[in-house]
Biopython code that builds the backbone (N, CA, C, O; Angstrom):
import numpy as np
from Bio.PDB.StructureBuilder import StructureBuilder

atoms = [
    (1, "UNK", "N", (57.176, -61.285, -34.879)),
    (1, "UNK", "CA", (56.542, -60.011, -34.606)),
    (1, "UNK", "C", (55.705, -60.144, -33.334)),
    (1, "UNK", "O", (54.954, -61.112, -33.213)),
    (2, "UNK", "N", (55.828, -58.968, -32.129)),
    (2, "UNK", "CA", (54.888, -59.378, -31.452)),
    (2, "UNK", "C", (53.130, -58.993, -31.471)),
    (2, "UNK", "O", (52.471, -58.233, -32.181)),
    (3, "UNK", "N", (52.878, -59.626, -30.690)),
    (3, "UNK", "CA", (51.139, -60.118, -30.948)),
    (3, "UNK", "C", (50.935, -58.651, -30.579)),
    (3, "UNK", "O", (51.462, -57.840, -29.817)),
    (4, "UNK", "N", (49.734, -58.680, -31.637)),
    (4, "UNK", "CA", (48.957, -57.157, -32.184)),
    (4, "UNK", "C", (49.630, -56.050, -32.724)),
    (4, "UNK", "O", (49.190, -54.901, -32.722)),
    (5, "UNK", "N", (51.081, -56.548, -33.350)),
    (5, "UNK", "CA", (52.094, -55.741, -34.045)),
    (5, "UNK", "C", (50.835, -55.314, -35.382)),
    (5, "UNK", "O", (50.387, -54.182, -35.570)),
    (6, "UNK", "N", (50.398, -56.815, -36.328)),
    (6, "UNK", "CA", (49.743, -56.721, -37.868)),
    (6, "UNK", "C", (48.685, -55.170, -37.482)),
    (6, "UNK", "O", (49.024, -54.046, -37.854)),
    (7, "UNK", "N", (47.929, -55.340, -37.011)),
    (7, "UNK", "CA", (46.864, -54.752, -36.536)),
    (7, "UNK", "C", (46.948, -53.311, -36.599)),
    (7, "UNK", "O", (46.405, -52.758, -37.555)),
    (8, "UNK", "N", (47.551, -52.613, -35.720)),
    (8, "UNK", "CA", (48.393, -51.557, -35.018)),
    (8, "UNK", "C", (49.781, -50.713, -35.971)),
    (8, "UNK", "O", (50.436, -49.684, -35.808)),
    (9, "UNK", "N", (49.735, -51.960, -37.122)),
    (9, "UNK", "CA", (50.688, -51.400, -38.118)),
    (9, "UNK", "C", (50.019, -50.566, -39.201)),
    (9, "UNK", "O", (50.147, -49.424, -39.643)),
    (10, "UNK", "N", (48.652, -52.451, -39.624)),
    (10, "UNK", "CA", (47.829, -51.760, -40.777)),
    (10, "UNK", "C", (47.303, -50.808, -40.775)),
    (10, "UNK", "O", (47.198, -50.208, -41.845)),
    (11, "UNK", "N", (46.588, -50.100, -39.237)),
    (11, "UNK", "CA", (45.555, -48.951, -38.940)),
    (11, "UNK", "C", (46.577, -47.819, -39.517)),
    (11, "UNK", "O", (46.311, -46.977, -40.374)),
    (12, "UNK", "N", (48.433, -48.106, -38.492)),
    (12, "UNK", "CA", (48.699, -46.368, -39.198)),
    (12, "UNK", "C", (49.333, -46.440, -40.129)),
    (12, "UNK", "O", (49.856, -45.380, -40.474)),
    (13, "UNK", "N", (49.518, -47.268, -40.704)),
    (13, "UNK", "CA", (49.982, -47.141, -42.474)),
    (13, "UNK", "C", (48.401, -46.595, -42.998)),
    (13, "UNK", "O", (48.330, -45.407, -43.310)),
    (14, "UNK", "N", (47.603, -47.131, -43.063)),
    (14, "UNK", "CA", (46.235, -46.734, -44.086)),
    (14, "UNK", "C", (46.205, -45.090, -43.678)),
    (14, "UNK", "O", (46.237, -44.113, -44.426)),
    (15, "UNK", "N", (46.103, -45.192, -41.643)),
    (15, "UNK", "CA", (46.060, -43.778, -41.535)),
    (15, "UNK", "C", (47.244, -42.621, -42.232)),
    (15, "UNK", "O", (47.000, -41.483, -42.634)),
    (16, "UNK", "N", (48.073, -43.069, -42.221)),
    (16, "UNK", "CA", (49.182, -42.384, -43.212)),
    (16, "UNK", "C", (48.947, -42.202, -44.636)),
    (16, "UNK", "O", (49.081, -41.011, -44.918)),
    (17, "UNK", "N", (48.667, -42.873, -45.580)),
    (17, "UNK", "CA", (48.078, -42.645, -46.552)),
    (17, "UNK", "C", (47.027, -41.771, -46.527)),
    (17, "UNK", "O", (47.025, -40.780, -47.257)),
    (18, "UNK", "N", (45.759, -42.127, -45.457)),
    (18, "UNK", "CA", (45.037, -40.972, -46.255)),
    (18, "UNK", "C", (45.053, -39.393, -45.529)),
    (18, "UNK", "O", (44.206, -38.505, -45.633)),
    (19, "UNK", "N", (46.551, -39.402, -44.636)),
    (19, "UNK", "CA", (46.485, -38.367, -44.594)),
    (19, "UNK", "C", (47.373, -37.223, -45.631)),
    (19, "UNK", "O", (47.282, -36.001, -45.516)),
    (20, "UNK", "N", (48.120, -37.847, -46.511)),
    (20, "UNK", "CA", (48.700, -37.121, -48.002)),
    (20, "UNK", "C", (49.972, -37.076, -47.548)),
    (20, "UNK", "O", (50.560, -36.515, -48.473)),
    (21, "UNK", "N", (50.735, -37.302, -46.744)),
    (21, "UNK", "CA", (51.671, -37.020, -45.310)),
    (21, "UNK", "C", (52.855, -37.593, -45.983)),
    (21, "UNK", "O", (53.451, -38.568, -45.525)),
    (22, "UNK", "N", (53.266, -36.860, -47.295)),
    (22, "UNK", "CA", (54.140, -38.202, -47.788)),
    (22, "UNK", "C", (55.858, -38.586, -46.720)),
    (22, "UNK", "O", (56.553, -39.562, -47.002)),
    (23, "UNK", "N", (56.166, -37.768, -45.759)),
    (23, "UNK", "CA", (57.178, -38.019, -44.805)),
    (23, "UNK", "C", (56.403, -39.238, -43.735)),
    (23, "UNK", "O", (56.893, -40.239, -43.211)),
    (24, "UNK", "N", (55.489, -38.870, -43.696)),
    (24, "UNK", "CA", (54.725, -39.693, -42.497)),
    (24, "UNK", "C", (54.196, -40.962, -42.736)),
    (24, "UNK", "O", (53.713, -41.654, -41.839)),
    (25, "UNK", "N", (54.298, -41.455, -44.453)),
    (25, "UNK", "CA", (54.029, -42.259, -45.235)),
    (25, "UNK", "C", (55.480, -42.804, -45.446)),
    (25, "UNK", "O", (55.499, -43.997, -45.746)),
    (26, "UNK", "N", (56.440, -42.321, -45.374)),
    (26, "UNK", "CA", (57.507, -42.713, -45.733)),
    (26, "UNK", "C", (58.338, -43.208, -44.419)),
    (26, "UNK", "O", (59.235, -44.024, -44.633)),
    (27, "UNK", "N", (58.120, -42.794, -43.119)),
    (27, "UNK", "CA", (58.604, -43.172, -41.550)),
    (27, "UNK", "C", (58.275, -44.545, -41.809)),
    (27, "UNK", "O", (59.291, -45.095, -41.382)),
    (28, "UNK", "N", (57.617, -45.351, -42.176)),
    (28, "UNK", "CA", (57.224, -46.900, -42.489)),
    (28, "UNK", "C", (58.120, -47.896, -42.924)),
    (28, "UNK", "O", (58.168, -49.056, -42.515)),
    (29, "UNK", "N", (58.807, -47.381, -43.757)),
    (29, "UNK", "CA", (60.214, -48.047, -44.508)),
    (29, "UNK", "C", (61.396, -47.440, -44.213)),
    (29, "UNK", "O", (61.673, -46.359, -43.694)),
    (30, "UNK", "N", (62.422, -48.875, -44.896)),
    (30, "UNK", "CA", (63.845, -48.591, -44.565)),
    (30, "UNK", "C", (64.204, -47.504, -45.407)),
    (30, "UNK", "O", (63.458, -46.985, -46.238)),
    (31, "UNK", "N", (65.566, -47.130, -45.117)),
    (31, "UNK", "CA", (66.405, -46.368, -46.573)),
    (31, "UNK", "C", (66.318, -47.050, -48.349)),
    (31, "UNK", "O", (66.135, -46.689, -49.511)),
    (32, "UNK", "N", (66.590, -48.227, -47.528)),
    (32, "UNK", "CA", (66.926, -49.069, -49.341)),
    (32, "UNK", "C", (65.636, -49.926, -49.902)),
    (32, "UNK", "O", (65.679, -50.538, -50.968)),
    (33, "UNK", "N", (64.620, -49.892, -49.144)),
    (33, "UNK", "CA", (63.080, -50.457, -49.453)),
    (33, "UNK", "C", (63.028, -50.550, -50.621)),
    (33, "UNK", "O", (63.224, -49.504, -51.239)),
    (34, "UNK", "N", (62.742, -51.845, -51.441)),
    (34, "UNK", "CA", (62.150, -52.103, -52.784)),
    (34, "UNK", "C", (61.005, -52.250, -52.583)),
    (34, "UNK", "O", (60.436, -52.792, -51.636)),
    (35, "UNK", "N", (60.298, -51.381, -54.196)),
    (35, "UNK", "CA", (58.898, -51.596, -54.337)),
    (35, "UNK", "C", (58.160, -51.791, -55.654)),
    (35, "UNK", "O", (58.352, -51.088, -56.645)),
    (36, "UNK", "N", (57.459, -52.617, -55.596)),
    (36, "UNK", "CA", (56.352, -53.036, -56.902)),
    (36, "UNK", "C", (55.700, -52.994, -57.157)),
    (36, "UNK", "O", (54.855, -53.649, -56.546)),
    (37, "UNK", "N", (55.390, -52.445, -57.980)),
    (37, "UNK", "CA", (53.696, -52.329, -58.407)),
    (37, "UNK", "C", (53.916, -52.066, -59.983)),
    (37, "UNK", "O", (54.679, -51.425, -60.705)),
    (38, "UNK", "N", (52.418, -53.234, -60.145)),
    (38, "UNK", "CA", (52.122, -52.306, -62.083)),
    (38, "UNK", "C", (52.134, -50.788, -62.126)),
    (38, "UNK", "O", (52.350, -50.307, -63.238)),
    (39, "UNK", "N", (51.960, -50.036, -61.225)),
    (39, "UNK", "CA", (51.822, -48.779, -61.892)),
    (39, "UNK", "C", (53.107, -47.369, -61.939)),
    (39, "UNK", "O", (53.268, -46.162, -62.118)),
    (40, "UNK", "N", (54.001, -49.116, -61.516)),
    (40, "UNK", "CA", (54.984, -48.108, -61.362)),
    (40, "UNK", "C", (55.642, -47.429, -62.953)),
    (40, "UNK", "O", (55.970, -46.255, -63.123)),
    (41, "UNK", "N", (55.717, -48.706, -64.140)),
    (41, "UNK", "CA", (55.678, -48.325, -64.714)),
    (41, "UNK", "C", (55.201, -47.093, -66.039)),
    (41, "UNK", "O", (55.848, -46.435, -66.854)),
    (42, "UNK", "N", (54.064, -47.201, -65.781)),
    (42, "UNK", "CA", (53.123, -45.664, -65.879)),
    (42, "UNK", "C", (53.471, -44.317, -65.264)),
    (42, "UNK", "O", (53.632, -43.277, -65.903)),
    (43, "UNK", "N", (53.558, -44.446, -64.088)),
    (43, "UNK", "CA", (53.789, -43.073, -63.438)),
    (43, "UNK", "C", (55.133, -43.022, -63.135)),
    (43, "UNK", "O", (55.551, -41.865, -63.193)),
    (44, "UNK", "N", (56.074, -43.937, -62.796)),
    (44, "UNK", "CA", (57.231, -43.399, -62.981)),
    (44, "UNK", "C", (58.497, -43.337, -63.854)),
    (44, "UNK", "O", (59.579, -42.750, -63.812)),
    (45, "UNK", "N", (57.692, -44.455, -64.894)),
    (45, "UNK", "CA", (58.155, -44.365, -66.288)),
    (45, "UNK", "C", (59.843, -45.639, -66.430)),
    (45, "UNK", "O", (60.863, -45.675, -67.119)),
    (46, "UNK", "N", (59.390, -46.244, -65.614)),
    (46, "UNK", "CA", (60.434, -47.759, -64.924)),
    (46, "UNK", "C", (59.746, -48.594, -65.113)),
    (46, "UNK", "O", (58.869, -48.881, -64.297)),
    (47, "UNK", "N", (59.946, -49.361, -66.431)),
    (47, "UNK", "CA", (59.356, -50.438, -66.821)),
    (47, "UNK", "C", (59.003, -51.820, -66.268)),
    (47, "UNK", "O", (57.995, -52.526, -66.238)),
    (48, "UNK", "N", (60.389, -51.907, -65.804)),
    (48, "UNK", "CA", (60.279, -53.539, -64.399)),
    (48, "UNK", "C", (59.549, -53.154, -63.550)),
    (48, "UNK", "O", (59.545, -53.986, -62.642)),
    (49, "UNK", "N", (58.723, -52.085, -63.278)),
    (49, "UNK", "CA", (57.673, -52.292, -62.390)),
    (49, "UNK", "C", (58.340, -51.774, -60.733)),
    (49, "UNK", "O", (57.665, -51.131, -59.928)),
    (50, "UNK", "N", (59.325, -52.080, -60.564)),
    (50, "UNK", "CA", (60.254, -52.071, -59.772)),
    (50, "UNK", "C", (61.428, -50.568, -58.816)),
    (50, "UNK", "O", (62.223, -50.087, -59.623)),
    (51, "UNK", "N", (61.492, -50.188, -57.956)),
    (51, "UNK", "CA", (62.095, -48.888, -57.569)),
    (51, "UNK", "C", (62.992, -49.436, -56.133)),
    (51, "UNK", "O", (62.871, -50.272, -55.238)),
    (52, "UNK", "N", (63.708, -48.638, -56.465)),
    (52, "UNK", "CA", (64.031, -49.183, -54.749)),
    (52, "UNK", "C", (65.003, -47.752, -54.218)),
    (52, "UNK", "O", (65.793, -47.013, -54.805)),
    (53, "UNK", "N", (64.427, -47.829, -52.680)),
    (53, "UNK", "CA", (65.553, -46.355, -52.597)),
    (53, "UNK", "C", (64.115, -45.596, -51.523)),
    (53, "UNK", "O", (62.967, -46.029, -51.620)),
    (54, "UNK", "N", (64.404, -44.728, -50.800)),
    (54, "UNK", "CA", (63.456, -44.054, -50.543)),
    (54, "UNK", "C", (63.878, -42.888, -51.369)),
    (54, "UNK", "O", (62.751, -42.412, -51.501)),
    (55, "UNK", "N", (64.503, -42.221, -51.901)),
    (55, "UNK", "CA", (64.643, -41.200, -52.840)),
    (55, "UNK", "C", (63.318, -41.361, -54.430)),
    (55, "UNK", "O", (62.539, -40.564, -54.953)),
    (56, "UNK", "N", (63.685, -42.838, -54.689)),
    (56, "UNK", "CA", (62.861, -43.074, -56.151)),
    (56, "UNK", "C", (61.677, -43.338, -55.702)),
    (56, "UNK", "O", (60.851, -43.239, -56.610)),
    (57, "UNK", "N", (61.164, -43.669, -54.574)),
    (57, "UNK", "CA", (59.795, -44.363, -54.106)),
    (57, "UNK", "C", (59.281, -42.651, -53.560)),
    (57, "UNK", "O", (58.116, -42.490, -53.923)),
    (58, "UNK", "N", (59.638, -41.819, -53.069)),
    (58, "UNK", "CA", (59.379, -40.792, -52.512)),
    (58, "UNK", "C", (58.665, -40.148, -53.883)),
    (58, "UNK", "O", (57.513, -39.715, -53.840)),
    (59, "UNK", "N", (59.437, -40.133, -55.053)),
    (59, "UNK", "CA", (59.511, -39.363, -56.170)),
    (59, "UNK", "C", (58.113, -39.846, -56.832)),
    (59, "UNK", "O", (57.238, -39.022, -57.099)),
    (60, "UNK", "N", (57.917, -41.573, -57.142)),
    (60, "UNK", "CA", (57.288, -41.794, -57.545)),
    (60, "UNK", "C", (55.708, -41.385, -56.518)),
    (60, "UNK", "O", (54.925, -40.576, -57.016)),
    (61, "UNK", "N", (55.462, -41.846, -55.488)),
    (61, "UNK", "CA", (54.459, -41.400, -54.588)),
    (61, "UNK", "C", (54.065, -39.982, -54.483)),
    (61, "UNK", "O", (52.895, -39.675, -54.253)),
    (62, "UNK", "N", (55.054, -39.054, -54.654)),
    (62, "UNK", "CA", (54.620, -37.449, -54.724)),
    (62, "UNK", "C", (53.884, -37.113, -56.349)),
    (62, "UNK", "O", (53.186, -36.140, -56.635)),
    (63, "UNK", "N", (54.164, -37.886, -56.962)),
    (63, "UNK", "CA", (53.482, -37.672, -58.415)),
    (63, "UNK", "C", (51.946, -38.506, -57.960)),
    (63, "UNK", "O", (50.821, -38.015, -58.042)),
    (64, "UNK", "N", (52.140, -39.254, -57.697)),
    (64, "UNK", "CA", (50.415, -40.659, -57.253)),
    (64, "UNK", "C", (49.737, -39.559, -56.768)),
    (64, "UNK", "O", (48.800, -38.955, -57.290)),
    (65, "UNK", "N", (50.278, -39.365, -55.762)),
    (65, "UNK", "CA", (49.026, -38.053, -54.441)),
    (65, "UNK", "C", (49.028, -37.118, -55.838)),
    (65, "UNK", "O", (47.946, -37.182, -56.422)),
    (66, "UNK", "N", (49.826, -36.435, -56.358)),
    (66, "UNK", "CA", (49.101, -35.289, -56.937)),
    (66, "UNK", "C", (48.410, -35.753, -58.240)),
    (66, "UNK", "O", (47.916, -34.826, -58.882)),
    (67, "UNK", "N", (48.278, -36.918, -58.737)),
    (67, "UNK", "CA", (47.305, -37.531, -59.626)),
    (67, "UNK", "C", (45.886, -37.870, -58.947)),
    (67, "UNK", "O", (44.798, -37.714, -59.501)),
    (68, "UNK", "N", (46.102, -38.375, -57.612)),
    (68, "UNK", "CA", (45.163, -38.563, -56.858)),
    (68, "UNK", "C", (44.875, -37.610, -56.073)),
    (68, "UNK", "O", (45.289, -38.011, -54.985)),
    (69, "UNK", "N", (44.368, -36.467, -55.904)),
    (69, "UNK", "CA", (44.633, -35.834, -54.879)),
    (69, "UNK", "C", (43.203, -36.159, -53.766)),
    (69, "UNK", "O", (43.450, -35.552, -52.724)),
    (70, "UNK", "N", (41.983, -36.814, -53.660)),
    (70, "UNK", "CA", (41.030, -37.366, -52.947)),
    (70, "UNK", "C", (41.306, -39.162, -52.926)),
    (70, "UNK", "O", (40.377, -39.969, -52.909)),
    (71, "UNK", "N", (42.870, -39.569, -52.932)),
    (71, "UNK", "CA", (42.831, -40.868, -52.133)),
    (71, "UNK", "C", (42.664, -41.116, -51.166)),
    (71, "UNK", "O", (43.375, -40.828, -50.203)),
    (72, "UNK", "N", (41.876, -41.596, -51.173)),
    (72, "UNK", "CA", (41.426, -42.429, -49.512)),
    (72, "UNK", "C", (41.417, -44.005, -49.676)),
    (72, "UNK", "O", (40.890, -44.532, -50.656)),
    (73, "UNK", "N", (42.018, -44.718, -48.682)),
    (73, "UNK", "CA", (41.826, -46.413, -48.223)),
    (73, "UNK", "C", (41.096, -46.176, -47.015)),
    (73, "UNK", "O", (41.038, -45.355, -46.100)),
    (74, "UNK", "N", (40.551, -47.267, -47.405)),
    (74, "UNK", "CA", (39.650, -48.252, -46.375)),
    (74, "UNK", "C", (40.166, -49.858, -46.303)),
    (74, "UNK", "O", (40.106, -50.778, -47.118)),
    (75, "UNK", "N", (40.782, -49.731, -44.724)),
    (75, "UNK", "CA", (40.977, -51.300, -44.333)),
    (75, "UNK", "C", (40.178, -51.822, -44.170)),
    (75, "UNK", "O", (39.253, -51.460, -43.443)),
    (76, "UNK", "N", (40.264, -53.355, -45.074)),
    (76, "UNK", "CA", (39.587, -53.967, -45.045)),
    (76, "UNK", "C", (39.667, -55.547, -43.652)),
    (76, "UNK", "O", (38.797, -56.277, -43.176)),
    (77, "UNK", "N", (41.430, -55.424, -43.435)),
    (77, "UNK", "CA", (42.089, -56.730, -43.109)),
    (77, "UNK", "C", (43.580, -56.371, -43.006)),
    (77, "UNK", "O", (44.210, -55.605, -43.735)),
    (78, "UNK", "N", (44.011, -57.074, -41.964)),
    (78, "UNK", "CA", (45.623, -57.467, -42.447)),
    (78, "UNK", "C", (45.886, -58.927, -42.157)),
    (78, "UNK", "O", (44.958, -59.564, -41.659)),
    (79, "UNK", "N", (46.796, -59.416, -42.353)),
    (79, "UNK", "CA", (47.080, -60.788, -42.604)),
    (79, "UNK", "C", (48.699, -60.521, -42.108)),
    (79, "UNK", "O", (49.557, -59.726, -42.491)),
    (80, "UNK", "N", (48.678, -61.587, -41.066)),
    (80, "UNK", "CA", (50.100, -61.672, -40.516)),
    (80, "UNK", "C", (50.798, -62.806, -41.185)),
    (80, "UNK", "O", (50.188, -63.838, -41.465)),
    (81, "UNK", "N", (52.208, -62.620, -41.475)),
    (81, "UNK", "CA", (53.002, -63.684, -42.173)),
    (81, "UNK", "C", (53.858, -63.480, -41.250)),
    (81, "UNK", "O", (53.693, -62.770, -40.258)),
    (82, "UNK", "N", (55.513, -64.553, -41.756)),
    (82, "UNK", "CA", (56.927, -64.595, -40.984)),
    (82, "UNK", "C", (57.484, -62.982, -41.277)),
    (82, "UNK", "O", (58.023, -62.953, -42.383)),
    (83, "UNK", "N", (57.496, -62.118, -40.839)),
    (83, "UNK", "CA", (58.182, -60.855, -40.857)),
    (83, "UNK", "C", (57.425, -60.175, -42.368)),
    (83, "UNK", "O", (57.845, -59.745, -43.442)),
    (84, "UNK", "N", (56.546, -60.308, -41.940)),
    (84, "UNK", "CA", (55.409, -59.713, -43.636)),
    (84, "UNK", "C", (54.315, -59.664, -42.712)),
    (84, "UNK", "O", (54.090, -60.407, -41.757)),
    (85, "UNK", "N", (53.328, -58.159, -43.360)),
    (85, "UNK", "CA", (51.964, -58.216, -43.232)),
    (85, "UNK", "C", (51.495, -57.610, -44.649)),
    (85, "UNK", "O", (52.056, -56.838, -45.428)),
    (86, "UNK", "N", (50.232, -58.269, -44.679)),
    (86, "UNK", "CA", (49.194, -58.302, -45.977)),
    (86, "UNK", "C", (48.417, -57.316, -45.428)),
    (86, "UNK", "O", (47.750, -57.662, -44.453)),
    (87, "UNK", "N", (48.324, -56.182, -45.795)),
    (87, "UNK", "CA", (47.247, -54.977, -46.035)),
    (87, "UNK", "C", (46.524, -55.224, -46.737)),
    (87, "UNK", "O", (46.994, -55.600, -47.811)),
    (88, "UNK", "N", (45.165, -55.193, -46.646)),
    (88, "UNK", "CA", (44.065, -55.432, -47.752)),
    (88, "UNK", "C", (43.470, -54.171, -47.443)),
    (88, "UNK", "O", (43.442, -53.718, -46.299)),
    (89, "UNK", "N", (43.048, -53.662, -48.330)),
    (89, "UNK", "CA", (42.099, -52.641, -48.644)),
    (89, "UNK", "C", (41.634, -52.266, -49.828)),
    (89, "UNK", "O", (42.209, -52.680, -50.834)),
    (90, "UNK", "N", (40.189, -51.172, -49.971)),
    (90, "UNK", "CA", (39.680, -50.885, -51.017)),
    (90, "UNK", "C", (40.334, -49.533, -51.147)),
    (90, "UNK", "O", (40.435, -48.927, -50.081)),
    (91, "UNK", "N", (40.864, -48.846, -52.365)),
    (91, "UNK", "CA", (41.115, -48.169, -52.628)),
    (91, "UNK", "C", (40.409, -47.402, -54.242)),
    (91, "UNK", "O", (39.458, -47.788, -54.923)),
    (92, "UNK", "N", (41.406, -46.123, -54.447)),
    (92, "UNK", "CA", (40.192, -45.630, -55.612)),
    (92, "UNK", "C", (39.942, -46.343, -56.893)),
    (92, "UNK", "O", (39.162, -46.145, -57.824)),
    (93, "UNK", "N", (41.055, -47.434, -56.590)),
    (93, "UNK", "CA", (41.001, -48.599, -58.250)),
    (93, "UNK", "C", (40.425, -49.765, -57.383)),
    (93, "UNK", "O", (40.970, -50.703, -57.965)),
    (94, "UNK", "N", (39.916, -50.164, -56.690)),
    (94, "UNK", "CA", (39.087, -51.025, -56.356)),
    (94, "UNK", "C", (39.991, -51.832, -55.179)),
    (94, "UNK", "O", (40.452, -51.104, -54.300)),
    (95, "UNK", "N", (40.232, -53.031, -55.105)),
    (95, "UNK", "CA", (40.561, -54.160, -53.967)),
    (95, "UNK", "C", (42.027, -53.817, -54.033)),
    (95, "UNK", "O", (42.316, -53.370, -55.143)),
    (96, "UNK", "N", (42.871, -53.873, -53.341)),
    (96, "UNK", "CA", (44.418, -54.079, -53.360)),
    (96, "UNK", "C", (44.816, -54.822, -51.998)),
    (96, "UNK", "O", (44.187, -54.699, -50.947)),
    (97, "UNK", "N", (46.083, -55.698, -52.198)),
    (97, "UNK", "CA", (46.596, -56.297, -51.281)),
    (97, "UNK", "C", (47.585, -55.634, -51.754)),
    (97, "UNK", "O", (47.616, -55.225, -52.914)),
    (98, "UNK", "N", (48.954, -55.369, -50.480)),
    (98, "UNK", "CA", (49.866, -54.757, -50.840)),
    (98, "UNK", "C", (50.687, -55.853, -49.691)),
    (98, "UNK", "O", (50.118, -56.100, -48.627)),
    (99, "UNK", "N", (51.708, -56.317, -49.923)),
    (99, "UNK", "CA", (52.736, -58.111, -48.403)),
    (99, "UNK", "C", (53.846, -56.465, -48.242)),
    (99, "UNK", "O", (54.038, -55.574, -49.069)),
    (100, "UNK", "N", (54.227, -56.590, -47.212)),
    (100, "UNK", "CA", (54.866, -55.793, -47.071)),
    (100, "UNK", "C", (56.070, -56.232, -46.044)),
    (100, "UNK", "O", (55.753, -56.360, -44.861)),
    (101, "UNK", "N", (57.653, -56.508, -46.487)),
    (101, "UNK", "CA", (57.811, -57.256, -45.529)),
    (101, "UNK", "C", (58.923, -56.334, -44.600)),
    (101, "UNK", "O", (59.031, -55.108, -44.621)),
    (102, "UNK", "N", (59.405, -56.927, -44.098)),
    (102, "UNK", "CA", (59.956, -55.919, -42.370)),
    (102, "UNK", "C", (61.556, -56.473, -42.572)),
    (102, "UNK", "O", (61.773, -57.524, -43.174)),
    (103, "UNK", "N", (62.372, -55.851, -42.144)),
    (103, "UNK", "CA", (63.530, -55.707, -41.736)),
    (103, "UNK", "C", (63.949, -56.072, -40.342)),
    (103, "UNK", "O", (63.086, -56.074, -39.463)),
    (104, "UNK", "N", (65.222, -56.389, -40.049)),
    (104, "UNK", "CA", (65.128, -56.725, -38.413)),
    (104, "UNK", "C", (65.250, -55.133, -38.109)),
    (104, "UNK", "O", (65.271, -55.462, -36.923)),
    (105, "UNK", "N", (65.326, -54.061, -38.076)),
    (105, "UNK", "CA", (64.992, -52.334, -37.477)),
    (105, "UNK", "C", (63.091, -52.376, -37.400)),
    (105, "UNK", "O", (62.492, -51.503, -36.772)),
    (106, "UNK", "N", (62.443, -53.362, -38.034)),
    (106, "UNK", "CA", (60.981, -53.406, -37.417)),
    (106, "UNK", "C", (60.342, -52.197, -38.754)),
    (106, "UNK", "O", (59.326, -51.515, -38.616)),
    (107, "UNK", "N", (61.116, -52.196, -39.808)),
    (107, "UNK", "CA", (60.707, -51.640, -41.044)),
    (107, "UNK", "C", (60.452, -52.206, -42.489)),
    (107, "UNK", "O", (61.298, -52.878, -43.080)),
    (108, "UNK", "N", (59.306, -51.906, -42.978)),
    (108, "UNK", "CA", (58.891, -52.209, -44.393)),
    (108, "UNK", "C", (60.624, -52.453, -45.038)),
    (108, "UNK", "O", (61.255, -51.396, -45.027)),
    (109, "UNK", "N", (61.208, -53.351, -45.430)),
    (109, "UNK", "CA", (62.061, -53.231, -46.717)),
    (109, "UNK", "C", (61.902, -53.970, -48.089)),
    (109, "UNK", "O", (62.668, -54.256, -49.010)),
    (110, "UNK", "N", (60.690, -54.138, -47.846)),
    (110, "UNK", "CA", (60.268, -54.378, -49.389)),
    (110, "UNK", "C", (58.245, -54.416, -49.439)),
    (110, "UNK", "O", (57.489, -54.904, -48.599)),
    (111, "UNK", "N", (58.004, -53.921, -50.349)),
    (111, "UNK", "CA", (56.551, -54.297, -50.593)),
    (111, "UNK", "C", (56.541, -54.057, -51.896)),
    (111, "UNK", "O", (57.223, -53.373, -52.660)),
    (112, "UNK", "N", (55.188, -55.098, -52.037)),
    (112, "UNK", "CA", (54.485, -55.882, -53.453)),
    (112, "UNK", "C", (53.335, -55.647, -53.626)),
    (112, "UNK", "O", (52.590, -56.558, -53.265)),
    (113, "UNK", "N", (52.613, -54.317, -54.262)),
    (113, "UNK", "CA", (51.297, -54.294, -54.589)),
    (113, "UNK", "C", (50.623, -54.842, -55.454)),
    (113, "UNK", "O", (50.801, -54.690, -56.662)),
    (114, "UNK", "N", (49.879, -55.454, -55.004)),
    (114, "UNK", "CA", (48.295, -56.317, -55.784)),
    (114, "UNK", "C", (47.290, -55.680, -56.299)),
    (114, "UNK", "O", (46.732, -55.243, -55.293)),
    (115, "UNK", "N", (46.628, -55.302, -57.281)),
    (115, "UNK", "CA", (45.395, -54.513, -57.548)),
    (115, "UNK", "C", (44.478, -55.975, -58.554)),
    (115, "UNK", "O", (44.893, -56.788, -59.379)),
    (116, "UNK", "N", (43.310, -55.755, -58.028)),
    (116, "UNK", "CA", (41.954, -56.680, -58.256)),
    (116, "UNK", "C", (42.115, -55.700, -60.255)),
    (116, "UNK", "O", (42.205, -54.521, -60.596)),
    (117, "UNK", "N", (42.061, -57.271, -61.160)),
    (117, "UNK", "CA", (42.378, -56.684, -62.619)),
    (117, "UNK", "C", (40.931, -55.899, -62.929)),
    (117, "UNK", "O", (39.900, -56.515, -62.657)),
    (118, "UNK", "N", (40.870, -55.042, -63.288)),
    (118, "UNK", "CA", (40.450, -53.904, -63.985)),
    (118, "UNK", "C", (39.885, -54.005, -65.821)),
    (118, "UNK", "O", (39.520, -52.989, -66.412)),
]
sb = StructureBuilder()
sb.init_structure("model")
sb.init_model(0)
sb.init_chain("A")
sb.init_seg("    ")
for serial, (resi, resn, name, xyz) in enumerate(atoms, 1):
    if name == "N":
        sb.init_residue(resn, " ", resi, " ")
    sb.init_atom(name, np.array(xyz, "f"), 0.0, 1.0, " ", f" {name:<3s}", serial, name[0])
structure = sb.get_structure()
């Protein structure tokens, strides 16, 4: 990745999130992007935790914002890896790291959310 890619990524991903923008949230990733999180099971009712698709990740995220409708992140950090960056931020459930890793098109095709246990 080149130097000050992490940086310049984390600012407009967070800025994308808190602007509700779910297309502008979604320009970030590939077509076939897998994604994880505990809560996927809860809100989108997919037990492995697991989605992949921008169709099922779209679906599940338009339900989050309208559960959340005053989400806001605050970056805290990003963390550069081999074709991965670590987003850290506080969000409305407290600390989350979310590795998010890149595709050779220079796109998210997979991310792994972390939430601080509760």
């Amino acid at each position: 990745m080149e130097k000050g890619f992490t940086g310049r990524f984390a600012r407009d991903w967070i800025a994308a999130w808190n602007s509700h923008d779910l297309e502008r949230i979604l320009e970030h990733y590939e077509d076939s992007f897998e994604m994880t999180s505990p809560f996927i099971a809860a809100i989108a009712g997919e037990p492995s935790g697991k989605l992949r698709g921008k169709a099922a990740v779209r679906a599940y995220w338009a339900k989050a914002l309208q559960l959340v409708p005053n989400l806001h992140f605050e970056l805290l950090t990003a963390l550069e890896g081999v074709d991965s960056v670590t987003v850290y931020y506080r969000g409305h459930r407290g600390l989350v790291a979310e590795v998010l890793h890149f595709g050779p098109g220079g796109k998210v095709r997979a991310a792994f959310a972390h939430y601080e246990e509760s």
